[in-house]
C-alpha positions in Angstrom: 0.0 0.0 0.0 3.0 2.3 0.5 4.2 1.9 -2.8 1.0 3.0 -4.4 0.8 5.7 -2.3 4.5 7.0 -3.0 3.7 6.6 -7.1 0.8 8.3 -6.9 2.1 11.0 -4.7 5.3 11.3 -7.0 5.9 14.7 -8.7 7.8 15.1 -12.2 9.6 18.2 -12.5 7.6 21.3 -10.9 4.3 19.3 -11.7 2.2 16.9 -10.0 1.9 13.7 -11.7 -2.0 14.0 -12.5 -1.4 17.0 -14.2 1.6 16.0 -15.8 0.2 13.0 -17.2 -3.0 15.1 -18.3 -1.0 17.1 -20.2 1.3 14.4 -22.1 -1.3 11.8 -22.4 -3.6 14.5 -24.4 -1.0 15.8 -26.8 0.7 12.7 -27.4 -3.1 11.0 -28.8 -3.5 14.2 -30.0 -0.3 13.8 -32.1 -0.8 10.1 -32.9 -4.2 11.0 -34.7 -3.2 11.9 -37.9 -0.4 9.8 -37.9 -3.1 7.3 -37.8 -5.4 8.6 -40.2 -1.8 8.7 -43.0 -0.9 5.4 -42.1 -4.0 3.2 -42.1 -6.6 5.0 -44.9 -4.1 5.2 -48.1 -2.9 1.0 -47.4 -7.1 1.0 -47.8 -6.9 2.8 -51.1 -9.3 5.3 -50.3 -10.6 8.4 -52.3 -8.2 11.6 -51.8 -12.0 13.5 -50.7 -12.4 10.8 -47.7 -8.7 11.1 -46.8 -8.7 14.3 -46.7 -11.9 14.5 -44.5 -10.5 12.4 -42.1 -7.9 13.8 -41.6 -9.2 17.2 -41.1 -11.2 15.2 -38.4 -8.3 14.5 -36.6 -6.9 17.5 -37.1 -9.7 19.2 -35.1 -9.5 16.0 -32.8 -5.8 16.5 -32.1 -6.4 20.3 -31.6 -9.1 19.7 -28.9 -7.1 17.5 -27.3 -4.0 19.9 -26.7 -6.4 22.1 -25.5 -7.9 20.0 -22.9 -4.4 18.8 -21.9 -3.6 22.2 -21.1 -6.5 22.9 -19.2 -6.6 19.8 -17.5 -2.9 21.1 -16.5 -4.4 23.9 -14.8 -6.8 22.4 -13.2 -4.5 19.7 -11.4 -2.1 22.2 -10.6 -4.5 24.6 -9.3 -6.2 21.6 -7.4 -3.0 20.3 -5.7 -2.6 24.0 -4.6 -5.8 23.8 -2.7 -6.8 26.4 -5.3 -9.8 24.8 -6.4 -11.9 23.3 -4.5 -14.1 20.0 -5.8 -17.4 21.8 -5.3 -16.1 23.9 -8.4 -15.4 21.3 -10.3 -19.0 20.3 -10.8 -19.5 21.4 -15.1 -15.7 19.5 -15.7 -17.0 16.5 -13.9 -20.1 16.2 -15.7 -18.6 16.5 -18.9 -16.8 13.6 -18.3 -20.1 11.6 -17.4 -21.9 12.6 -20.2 -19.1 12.2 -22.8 -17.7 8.9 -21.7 -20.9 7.5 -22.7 -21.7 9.4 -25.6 -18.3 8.1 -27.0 -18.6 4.6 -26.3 -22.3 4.3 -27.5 -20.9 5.9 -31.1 -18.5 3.4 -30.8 -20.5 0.9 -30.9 -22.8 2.1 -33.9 -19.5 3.3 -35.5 -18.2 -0.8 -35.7 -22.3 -2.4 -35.9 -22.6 0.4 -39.1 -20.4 -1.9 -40.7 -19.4 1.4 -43.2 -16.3 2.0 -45.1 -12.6 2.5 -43.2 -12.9 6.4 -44.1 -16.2 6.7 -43.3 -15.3 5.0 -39.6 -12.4 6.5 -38.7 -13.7 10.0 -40.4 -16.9 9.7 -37.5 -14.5 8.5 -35.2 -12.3 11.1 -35.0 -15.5 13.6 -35.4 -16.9 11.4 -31.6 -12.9 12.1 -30.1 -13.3 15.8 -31.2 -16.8 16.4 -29.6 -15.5 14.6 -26.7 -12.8 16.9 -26.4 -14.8 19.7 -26.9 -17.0 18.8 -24.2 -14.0 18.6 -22.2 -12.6 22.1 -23.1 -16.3 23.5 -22.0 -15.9 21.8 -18.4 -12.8 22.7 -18.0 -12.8 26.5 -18.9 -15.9 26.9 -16.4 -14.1 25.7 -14.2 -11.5 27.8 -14.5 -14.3 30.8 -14.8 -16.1 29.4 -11.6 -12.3 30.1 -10.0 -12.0 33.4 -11.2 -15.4 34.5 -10.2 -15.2 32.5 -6.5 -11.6 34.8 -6.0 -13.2 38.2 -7.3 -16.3 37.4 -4.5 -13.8 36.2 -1.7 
């Protein structure tokens, strides 16, 4: 039990490791994206229109999820500070309930569709993006419930 507790107490650099691993995590998928998209899609021989949609798709994906990794930054930094309390983290929270499932249920229609690679991965990315999105919206009230709670106190 000690050793889980040390690991997840252990700090990289300045950084917590929650918010350090918020932040890598979401720009290294965010990265790996269209990496994807150019690797998989052309072995598929695929139109240059659905190629280019998709990767577009990650694209705004991949932007999204920098975003949120710098957000989520933030917030785990300003958290660990005693900065934010959970009470303010209500809107960030609920994003993450209502998009988990949202994702995984277009998952699942995504692979029972039983479309073409493009189209999949094209709505796939689109589900990662409006996921991420989602994200973005908790986390920046959040950080607006902050500002407003230190302007009152």
């Amino acid at each position: 039990m000690g050793t889980i507790r040390r690991v997840l107490n252990m700090q990289l650099g300045a950084a917590s490791m929650d918010a350090w691993l918020s932040r890598w995590a979401c720009i290294v998928t965010g990265a790996c994206l269209p990496v994807l998209v150019l690797a998989i899609l052309p072995k598929h021989g695929v139109a240059g229109s659905e190629l280019v949609g998709a990767l577009l798709a990650s694209l705004l994906a991949a932007g999204l999820l920098w975003l949120f990794g710098n957000e989520a930054y933030r917030i785990h930094t300003l958290h660990n500070e005693q900065a934010i309390p959970w009470r303010l983290r209500r809107t960030e929270l609920l994003a993450h309930f209502i998009g988990l499932p949202a994702v995984l249920i277009g998952g699942a229609v995504i692979v029972n569709a039983g479309g073409s690679i493009a189209w999949s991965m094209t709505v796939g990315m689109l589900l990662v993006a409006a996921y991420a999105g989602g994200l973005c919206l908790g986390c920046a009230s959040t950080l607006s419930h902050m500002r407003v709670s230190e302007q009152q106190g």
